[in-house]
N, C-alpha and C positions, 0 to 999 in steps of 0.2 A: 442595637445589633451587637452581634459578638465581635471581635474585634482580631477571630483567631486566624483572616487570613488576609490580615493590611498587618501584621507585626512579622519580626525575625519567629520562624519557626521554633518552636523549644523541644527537639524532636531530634534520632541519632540521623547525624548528616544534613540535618535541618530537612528532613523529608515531609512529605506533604502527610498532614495529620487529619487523614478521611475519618478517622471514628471519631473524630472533636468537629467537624464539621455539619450541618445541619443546611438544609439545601435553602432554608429562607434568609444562611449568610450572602449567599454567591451575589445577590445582584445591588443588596448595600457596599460590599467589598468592592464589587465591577466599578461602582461610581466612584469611590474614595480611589482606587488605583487610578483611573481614571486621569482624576486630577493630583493626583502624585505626579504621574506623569508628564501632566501639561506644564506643574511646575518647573519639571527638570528643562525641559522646551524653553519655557520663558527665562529661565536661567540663563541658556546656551545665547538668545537672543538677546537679552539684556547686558551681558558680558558689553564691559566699552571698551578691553582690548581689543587691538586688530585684530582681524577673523585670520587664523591659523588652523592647520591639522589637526593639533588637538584640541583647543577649544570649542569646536565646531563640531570637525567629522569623529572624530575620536568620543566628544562628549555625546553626540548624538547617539553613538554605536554600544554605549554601553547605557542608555539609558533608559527609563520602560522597563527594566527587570521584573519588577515588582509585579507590575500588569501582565508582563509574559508568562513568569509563575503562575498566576491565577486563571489565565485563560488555559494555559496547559492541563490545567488540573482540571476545571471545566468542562474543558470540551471531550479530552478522556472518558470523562465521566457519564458526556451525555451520551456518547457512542459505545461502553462499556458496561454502565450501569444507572441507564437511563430510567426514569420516572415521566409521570407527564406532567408532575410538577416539575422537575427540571428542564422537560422541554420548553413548557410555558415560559422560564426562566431564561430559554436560547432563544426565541423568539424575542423577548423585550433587551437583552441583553446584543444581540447583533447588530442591531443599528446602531447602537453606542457605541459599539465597537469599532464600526465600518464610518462613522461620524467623528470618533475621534482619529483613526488615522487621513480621514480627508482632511483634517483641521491641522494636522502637522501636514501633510503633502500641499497646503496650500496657505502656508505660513509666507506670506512675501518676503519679511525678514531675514527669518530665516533660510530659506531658497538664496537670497542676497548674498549671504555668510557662505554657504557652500557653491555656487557660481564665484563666488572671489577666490575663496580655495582651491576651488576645479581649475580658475585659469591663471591662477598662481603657481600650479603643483611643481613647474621643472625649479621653486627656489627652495624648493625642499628637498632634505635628501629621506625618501621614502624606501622600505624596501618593499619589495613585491605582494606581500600583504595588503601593505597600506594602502599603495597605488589600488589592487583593489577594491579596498573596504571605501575608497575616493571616490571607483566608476562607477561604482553598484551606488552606492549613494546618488549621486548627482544623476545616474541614468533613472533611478529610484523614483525622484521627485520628477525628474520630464517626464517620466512614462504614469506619473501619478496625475497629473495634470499642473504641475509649477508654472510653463507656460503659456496655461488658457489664461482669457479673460474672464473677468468677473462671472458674467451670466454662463458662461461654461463652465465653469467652476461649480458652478451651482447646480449645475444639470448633473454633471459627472458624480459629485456628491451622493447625487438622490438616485443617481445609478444604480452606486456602489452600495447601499444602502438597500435596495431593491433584490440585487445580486444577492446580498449576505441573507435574507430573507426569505427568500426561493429554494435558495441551495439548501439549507435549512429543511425547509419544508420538503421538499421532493426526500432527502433521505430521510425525513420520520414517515414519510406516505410508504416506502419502501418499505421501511421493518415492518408498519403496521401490516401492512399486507401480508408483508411474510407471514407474524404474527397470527393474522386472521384464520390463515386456513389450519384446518386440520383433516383425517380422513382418519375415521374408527370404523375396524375390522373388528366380527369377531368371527368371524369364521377362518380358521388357521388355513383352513384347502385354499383361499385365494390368495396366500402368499408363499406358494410352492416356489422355490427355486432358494430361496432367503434364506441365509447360516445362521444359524440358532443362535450365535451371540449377537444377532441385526435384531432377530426377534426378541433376545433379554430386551434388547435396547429400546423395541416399541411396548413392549409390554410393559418397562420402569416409567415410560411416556403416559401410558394409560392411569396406570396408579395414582399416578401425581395428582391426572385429573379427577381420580375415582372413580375411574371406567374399567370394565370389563375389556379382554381382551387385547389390541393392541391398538397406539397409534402414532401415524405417519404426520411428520409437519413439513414444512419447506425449509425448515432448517439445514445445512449443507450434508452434517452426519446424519440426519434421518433418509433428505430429499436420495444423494449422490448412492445409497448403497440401492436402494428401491431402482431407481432407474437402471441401475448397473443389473440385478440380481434376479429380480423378481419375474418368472415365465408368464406372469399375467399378463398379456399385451394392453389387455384392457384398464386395466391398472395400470399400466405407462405410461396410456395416452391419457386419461384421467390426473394425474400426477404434473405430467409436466403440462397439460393446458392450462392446469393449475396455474402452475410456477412462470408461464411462458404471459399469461395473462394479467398478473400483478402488475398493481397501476394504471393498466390497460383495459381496464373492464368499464368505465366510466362511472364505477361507485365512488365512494368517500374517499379513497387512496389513489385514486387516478392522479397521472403525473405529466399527460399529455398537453395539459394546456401549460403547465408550469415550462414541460421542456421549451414551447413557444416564444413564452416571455422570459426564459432563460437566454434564447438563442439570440432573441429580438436587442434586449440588454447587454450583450455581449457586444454584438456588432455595431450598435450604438456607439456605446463608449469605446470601441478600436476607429471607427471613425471620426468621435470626438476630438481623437488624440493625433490623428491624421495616417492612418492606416490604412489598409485598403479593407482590411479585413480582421476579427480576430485571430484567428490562426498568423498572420502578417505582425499584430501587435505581441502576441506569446512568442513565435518563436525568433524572433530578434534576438532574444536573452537566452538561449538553447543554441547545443552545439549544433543542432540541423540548420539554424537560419532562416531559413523559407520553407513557405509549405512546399511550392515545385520542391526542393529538394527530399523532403519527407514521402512527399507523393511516388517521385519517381524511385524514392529506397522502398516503397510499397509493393509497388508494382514490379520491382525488379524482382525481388523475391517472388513475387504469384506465381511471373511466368515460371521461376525455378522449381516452384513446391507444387502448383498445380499439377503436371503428372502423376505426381506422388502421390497427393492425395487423392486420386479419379482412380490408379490401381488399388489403394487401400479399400477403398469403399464400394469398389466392384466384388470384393472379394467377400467382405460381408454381408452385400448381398446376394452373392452367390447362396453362405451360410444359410441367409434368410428364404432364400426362397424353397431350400430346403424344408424348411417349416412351413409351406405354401401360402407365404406371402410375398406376394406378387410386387408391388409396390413398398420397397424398407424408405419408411420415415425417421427423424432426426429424434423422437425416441425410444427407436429400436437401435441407434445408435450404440449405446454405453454397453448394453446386455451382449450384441452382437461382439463389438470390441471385447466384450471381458472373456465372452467364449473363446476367440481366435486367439488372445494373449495366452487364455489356460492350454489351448489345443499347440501353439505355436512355442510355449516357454515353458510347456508346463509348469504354470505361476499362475495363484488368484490370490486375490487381497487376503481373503479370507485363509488361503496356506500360509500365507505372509507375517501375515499382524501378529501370531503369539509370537513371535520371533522381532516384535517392535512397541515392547510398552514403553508408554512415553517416558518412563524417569530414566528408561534406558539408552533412551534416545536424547533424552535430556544430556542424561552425562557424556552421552557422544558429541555430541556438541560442544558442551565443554572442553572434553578435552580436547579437542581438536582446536580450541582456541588457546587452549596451554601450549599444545605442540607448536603451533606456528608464532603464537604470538609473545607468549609468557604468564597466559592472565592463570588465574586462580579464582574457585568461584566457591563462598562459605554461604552458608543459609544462614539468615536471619532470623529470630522469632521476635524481636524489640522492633520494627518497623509496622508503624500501621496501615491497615490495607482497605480499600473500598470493598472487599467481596473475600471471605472464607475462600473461598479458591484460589486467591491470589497467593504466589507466595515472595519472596524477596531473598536477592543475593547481594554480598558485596563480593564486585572484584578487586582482584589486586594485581600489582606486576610485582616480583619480585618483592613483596610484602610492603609494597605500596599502596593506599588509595585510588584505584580507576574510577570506579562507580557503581551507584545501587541499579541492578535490574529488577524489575517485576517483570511475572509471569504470570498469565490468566489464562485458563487452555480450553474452558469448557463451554458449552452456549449457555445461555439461559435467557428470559424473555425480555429484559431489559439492554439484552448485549447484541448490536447490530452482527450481523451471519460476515464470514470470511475472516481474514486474517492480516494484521499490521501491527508494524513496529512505529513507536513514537516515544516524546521523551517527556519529562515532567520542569527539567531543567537542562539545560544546555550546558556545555562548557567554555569557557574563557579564563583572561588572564588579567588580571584587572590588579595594579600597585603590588605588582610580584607576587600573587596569590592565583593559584590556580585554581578555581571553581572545576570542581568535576560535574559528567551527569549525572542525571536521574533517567533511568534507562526501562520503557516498558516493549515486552513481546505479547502481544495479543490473538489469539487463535480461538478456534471452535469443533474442538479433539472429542471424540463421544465421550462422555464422563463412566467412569468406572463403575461397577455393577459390585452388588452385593461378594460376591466370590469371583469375580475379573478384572484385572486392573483395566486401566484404558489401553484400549492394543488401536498404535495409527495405522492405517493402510500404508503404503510406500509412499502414494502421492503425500500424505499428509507426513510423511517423513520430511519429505523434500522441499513443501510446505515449512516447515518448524525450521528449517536449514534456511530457507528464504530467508524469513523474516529477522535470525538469529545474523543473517548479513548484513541485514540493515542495522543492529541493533549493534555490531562490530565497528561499524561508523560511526555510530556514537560515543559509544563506548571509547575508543581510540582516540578520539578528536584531539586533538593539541594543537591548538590555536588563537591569536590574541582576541580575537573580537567575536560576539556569541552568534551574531549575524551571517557570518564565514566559517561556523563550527559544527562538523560532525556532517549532519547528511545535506547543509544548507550549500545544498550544489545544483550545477545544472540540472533540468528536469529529468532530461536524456542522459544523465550521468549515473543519477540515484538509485538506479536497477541494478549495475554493475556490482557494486560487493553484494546484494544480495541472489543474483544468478551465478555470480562465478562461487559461492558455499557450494551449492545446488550439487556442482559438479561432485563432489566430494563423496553424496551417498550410490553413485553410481561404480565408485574404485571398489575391486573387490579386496587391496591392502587395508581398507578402512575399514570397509565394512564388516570384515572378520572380528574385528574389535568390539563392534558392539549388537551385531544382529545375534542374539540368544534368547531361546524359546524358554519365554516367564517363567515355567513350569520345575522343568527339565534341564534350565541351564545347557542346554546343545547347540554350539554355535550353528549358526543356520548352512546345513552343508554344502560343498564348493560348487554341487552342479547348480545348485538354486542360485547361488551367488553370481554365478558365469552367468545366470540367465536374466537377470535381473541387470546388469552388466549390458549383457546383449537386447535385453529390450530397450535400453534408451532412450532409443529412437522408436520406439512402435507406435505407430500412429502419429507420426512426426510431420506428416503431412498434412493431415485434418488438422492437426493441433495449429500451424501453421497457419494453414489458412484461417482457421476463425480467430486468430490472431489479428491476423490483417483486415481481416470485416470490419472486428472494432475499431481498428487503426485508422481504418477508409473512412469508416462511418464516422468515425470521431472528425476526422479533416473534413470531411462534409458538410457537416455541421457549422463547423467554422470557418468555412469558405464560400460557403452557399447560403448565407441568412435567410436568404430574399425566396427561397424555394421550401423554406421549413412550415411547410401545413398540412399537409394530413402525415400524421406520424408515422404511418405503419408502409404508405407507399413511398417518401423519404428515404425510410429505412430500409425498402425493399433494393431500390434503383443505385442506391450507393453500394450494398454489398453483395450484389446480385454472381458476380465476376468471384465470388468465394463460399455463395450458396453450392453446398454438396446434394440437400436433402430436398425436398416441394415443401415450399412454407406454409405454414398456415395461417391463414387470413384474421383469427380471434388472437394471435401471439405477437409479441414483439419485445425485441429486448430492450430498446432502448426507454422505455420507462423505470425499466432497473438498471439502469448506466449510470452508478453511482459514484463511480470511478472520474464520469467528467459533467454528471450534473449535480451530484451533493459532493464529491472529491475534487484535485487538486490536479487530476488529470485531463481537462480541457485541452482543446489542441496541444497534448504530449500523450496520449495512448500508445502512438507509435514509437514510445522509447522501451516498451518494454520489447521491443524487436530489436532497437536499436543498441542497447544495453546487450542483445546476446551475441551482438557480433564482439561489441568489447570484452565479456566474460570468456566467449571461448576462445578469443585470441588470446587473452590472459593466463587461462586454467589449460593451453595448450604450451605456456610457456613455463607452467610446472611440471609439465608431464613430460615436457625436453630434458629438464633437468632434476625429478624427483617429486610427488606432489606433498612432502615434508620439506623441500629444501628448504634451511633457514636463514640462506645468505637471496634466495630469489624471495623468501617470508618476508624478511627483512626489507627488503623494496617494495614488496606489496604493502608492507605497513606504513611506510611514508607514505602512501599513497591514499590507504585510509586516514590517518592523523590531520592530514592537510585539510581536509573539510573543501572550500571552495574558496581559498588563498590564492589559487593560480586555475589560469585556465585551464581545463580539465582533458583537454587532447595534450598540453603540454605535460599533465599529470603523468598522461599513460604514458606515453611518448620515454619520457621519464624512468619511466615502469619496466616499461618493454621495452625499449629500444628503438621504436616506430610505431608508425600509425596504423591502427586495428585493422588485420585484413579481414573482409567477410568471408574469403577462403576459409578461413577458422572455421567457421560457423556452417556453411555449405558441406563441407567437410564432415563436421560432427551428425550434421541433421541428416548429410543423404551420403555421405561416403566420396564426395566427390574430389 
């Protein structure tokens, strides 16, 4: 085997060297890290001095790098630029994974060493870090199972094992579906409604494949403009039962029995552990605490958004029935919306987007992280990349090393649909040496056409701004230990620097800056801006509520094991209280809930609700005093650098001066 990803990288910044790697290294590497790893373990165990802070929690906290790097690069890769050789590859590769962290969470010894530590700590003097990187540890190992017995151990093992396996499979069953479909037109008359640069877009789709004419995939840039654009009802409804039916159709990519023995295994092992429930075992370690309390921030909100959204959606049916349909379904939804947003703001994506190619939007970003923060962002061509599209920055503060970013902005068929930030390497501080990150932003921007560059719609503006927040938490990180660095925070915390960016493309002092039309260089003029401004909120209410469907749906799941059997009435009965539309009986989304059956969002869906009450209390405390000021920047950026060093209401608190009022956020979403 090659040996080029068990060695020091020989590479600028020691970055991960994708064109020297070959995918039949990954799972000889996986084993040899592996037991690198277990070494450093038997190391920390075997030490015969007395167990201390650092021998112990300090040595454990930096140890595994080597494994972490390679699983980073990994699993990147199999969500970015997947094969089914490297899926084959996550498959044999997860339970080694999910078997060696059981074999450290059920290290008796070692548990021994950090339990004497844990109840040693007041002869230490710690500072607030430490304390800490102490409770997450020791909380770490009891929530792992340190204090089962033997044959629990066992069980919980082959849980967890079970879990990595599924989760796994349900999101390749997902792309593949997406994958699967397609829909070829040739006849141009049945895509009336569609802007000529949607049709470059299916017509370069066509080519690829050697077809005639044009075509539609479920892809987000193909599926999102079709529903939005396209006056063929018939075509919408054919489109989205498509997309509404992935997974769900009980072919080869069905997901429904997986989500069963996902939910089954879940509630298992929160029981094994002495829980009442999953969502009970998740949110312990989350600033909600309880699901009652998650539930009742659900529900508080419904009652508030629900009018909002019942006049929103009377009014586009008013539209529709103009069109003598009697009955508007959920997709005539986007089409109607797009109409009332042009009729109401006179604003469509399609006026929009020459006024937003992406490398312009790119450096609006940047600079707006110059402005606030100091960084500086040069291009790379010496960094090697998984994918021609990718490209690579180093930042700097003040001509210092921060960190290498990658960008990848386009779909393609090995790259799972939506959009996230993640990192390749973390940062810490390890014998006075700061390790910086390795920093990627991942999206799916329609790719540039022979004579058009990529133009984003707003949403995908605002999008690229998201994810650019998460990737500001990395980036920023200054922190001693990699475990408590950068975004490794509460679950319900981690949305916040990426929503409160968000705010940013809606100022029209920013936006002046870089909204100019590709062509013509015209900055996009002020009444568009004012109105682009003024729609913020449009459609604030629907948006809301199927916010909280997922939210609901997601607690449901993991408070109700014991009712999870037929998927689709589940799914119906949990978020029926935020259904706007009549559902249909052949659709369901929760086989593509990838977010908490192949992601990380398991009872925590509802932080990305929770997360906008802390952004708008935040980005309303710029706007009190400047949304440049550099002295209220300056506290936001302690705020990012900390990573998850202290607890995270004490963070804002910090921040802001108090605790997040949701006034903020009522405030922004309905004017209240």
């Amino acid at each position: 085997m090659s040996d080029i990803l068990t060695t020091t990288f020989n590479t600028p910044f020691q970055s991960a060297p994708f064109e020297q790697i070959k995918a039949a290294d990954y799972l000889p590497a996986f084993k040899a890290m592996i037991l690198q790893a277990e070494k450093e373990i038997d190391a920390i165990v075997a030490d015969t001095a007395a167990p201390d802070f650092k021998n112990v929690i300090e040595a454990l906290a930096y140890s595994g790098q080597g494994l972490e790097v390679l699983s980073n690069i990994f699993f990147n890769i199999n969500s970015a630029e997947t094969t089914d050789e490297i899926q084959q590859i996550a498959q044999e590769v997860s339970p080694l994974l999910s078997a060696h962290s059981s074999k450290i969470a059920q290290n008796i010894p070692l548990f021994e060493k950090i339990k004497t530590v844990f109840d040693q700590q007041a002869q230490y003097e710690l500072d607030e870090e430490q304390k800490t990187l102490l409770h997450d540890t020791y909380k770490g190992f009891e929530r792992s199972g340190a204090l089962l017995n033997d044959a629990d151990k066992k069980t919980l093992e082959s849980i967890n094992k079970e879990l990595s396996l599924k989760s796994l499979q349900f999101g390749q069953n997902a792309l593949a579906a997406t994958n699967a479909y397609t829909k070829h037109i040739t006849d141009k008359a049945l895509l009336s409604g569609i802007p000529e640069a949607i049709l470059a877009q299916y017509a370069e789709e066509a080519q690829e494949r050697g077809l005639e004419g044009w075509v539609i995939t479920l892809q987000y840039p193909s599926f999102v403009p079709l529903m939005t654009y396209t006056d063929n009802r018939e075509l919408r409804q054919e489109i989205a039962l498509a997309n509404g039916k992935k997974s769900f159709d009980g072919g080869d990519f069905d997901n429904q029995n997986l989500i069963r023995e996902i939910i089954a295994l879940r509630d298992q092992k929160a029981k094994l552990l002495g829980y009442a429930n999953y969502a009970d075992y998740v949110l312990e370690e989350r600033m909600a605490k309880t699901p009652e309390k998650v539930t009742g921030f659900l529900e508080e909100l419904l009652v508030k958004a629900t009018p909002y959204a019942q006049k929103e959606i009377e009014v586009l049916k008013a539209m529709a029935r103009e069109d003598g349909i009697e009955e508007m379904q959920s997709y005539d939804h986007a089409y109607y919306a797009e109409k009332l947003r042009k009729q109401k703001f006179d604003l469509s994506d399609e006026e929009l987007k020459p006024y937003f190619p992406l490398e312009q939007v790119q450096e609006a970003v940047f600079g707006l992280a110059k402005t606030l923060f100091g960084l500086e962002f040069t291009e790379l061509k010496d960094i090697q990349k998984y994918h021609p599209d990718v490209k690579t920055y180093k930042i700097t503060e003040n001509g210092e090393y921060k960190s290498l970013l990658y960008v990848d902005y386009h779909p393609r068929k090995g790259k799972r649909s939506g959009a996230w930030m993640t990192s390749y390497k973390n940062q810490y501080i390890q014998d006075g040496e700061n390790y910086r990150p390795h920093i990627s932003v991942v999206c799916n921007f329609s790719k540039p056409t022979a004579d058009t560059p990529s133009l984003l719609s707003f949403q995908e503006v605002t999008t690229l701004f998201h994810e650019f927040g998460h990737a500001l938490h990395g980036v920023l990180a200054n922190t001693q230990y990699p475990g408590l660095s950068g975004t490794s925070v509460k679950w319900d915390f981690v949305e916040l620097p990426s929503q409160f960016l968000e705010n940013y493309c809606y100022e029209p002092e920013f936006l002046k800056t870089f909204a100019r039309h590709y062509k013509t260089g015209e900055v996009l003029p002020d009444d568009k801006i004012a109105r682009i401004s003024d729609s913020k909120n449009f459609m604030e209410g629907y948006q809301t509520l199927r916010q909280l469907g997922f939210g609901l749906l997601d607690m449901a799941y993991h408070t109700q094991a014991e009712k999870v059997a037929d998927i689709k009435s589940f799914e119906t009965e949990a978020t029926q209280a935020t259904s706007l539309y009549p559902l249909n009986p052949e659709t369901a989304a929760s086989p593509g809930f990838s977010h908490i059956f192949g992601g990380g969002y398991a009872a925590g869906y509802y932080s990305y609700k929770w997360a906008e009450v802390l952004d708008a209390d935040a980005f309303q405390y710029f706007k009190e005093n400047g949304i440049f000021n550099p002295e209220v920047a300056a506290k936001y950026k302690v705020l990012l650098s900390s990573g998850g060093t202290k607890d995270p209401m004490e963070l804002f608190k910090a921040f802001r001066g108090s605790e997040p009022k949701v006034e903020s956020l009522l405030k922004r979403a309905f004017g209240e």
